[in-house]
Every structure is written in structure tokens, then in C-alpha cells.
C-alpha positions as CSV (number, residue, x, y, z in Angstrom):
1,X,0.0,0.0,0.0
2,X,1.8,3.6,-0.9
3,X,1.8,5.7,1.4
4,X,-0.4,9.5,1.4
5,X,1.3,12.2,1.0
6,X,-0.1,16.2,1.3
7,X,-1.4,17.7,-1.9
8,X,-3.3,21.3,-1.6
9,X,-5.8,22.4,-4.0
10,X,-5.1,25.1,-6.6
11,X,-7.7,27.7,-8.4
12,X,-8.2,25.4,-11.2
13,X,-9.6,22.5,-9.0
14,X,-13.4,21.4,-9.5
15,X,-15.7,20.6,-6.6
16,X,-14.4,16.7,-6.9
17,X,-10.8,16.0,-6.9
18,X,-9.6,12.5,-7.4
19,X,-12.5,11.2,-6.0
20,X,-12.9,13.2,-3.0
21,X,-15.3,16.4,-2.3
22,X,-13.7,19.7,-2.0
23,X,-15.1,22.4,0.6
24,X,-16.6,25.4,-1.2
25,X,-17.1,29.1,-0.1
26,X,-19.1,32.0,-1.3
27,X,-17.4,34.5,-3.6
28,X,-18.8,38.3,-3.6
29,X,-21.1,37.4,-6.0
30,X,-22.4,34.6,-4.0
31,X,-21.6,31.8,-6.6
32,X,-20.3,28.8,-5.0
33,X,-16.6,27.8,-5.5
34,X,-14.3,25.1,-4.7
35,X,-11.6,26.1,-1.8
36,X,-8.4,26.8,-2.8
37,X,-5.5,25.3,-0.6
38,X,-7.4,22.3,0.6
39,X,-5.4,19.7,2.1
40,X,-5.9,16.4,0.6
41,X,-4.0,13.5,0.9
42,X,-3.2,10.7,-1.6
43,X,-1.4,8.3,-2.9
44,X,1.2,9.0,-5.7
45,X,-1.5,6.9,-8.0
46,X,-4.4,9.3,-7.1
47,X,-2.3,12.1,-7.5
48,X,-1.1,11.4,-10.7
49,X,-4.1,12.6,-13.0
50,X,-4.5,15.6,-10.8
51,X,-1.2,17.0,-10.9
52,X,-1.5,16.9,-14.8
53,X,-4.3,18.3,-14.9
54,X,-2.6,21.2,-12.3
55,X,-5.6,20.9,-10.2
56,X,-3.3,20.1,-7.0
57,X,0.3,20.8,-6.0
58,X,3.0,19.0,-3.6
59,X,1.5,21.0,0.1
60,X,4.7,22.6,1.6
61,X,4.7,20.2,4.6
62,X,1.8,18.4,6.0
63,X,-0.7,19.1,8.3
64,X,-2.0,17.2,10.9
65,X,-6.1,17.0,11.6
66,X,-6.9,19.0,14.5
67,X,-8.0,16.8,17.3
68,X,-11.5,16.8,18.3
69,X,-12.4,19.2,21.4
70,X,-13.2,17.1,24.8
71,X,-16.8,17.4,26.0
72,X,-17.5,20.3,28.1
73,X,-17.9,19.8,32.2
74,X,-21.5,21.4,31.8
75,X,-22.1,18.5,29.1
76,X,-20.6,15.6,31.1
77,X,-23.1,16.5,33.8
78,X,-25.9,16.6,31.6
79,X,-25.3,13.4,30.7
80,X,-25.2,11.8,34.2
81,X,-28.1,13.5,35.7
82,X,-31.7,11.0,35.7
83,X,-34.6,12.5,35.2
């Protein structure tokens, strides 16, 4: 299995790139458009189309997923009162 590697998402990139969905945003005009400088990671083999096409470049280093934010103490005891 080959390992992922960070690819970013340049102005030419479509709402689906190689397979996977790419956030948009709202441009003055409203008009939905793909993100540009998405991280997405992939394998040299699902990169290899993309980068052709220029719809994704090498990411300068990558970028680790933020980690989930632990419950509150107000929701923890929610959760353990009875009713």
C-alpha cells in the first residue's frame, strides 16, 4: 500500500478531486466555488491525473487534523443526571 502524501488544492480544481469532495465558499457574488488550498492526501497513484491536470500541487509540509475538542464539564453533567 503507498503511502499519502499532502497535496493542496489550486484555483483550477473542481468541486471533486480525485475522488474526493472539496469544501466550497461564497465568492462576492455569492456563486459557490471550490476552496483553494485544501489539504488532501493521496497516494502518488491518485495524484497522478491531478497533478497533470494542475488541479493540485506538492502542500509545503503536511498538516496534521486537529483533534476533536473534549466534551465540556456542563455536558458531562448533563449526561449523568436522571430524570
Amino acid at each position: 500500500m503507498s503511502e499519502k502524501k499532502p497535496y493542496k488544492t489550486t484555483a483550477s480544481a473542481g468541486f471533486f478531486v480525485a475522488g474526493q469532495r472539496v469544501p466550497s465558499l461564497s465568492d462576492e457574488d455569492g456563486v459557490r466555488i471550490p476552496k483553494v488550498g485544501h489539504i488532501l492526501y493521496l497516494t502518488d497513484e491518485e495524484a497522478k491525473y491531478e497533478l497533470l491536470q494542475q488541479s493540485i500541487e506538492p502542500a509545503d509540509q503536511a498538516v496534521e487534523p486537529t483533534p476533536l475538542a473534549p466534551p465540556t464539564p456542563a455536558t458531562k453533567a448533563k449526561r449523568g443526571k436522571a430524570a
